[in-house]
C-alpha positions in Angstrom: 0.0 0.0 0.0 2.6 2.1 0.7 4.5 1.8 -2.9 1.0 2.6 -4.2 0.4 6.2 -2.2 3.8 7.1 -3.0 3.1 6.6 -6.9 -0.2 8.3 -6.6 1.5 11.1 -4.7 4.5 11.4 -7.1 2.4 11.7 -10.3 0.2 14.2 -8.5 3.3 16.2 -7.6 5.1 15.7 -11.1 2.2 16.9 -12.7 1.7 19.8 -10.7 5.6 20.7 -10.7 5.6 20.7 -14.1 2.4 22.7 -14.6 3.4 25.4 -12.9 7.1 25.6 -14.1 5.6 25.9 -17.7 3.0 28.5 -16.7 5.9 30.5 -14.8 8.0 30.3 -17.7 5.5 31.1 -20.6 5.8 27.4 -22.0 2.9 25.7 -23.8 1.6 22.6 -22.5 2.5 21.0 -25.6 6.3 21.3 -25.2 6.0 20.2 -21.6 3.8 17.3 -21.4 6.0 14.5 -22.8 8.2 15.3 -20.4 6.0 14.9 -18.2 4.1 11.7 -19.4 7.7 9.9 -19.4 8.3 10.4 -15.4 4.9 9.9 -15.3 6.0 6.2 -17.0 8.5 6.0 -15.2 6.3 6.2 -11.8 4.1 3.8 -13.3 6.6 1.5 -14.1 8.4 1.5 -11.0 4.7 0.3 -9.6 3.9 -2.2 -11.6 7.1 -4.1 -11.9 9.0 -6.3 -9.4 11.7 -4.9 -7.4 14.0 -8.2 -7.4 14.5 -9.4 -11.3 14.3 -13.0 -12.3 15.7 -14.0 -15.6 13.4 -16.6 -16.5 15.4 -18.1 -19.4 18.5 -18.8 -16.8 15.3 -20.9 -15.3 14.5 -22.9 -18.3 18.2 -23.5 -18.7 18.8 -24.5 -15.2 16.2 -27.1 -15.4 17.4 -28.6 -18.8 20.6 -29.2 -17.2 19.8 -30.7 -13.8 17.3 -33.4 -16.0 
């Protein structure tokens, strides 16, 4: 739950950050929202994925050889 409210919170502020950096600077939306939209991926992606990485082909192989 906690890796969830810390996304939630982190797109909220990114958002919001980079809103108000573009309307302080005179910067169209246009130029700033795929900048946006990528840490916004990147927020997304660090919730929906594992933290510890299993190669599952190493898996595969492993088993071929112990049979």
């Amino acid at each position: 739950m906690n890796k969830f409210l810390l996304s939630i919170v982190g797109i909220f502020l990114i958002f919001g950050t980079g809103t108000l950096i573009g309307s302080f600077f005179g910067i169209s939306m246009v130029y700033i929202l795929p900048f946006v939209g990528w840490f916004i991926a990147l927020i997304l992606f660090y919730l929906i994925l594992d933290e510890k990485h299993k190669n599952v082909f190493m898996e595969k192989l492993n088993e071929l050889q112990n049979q």
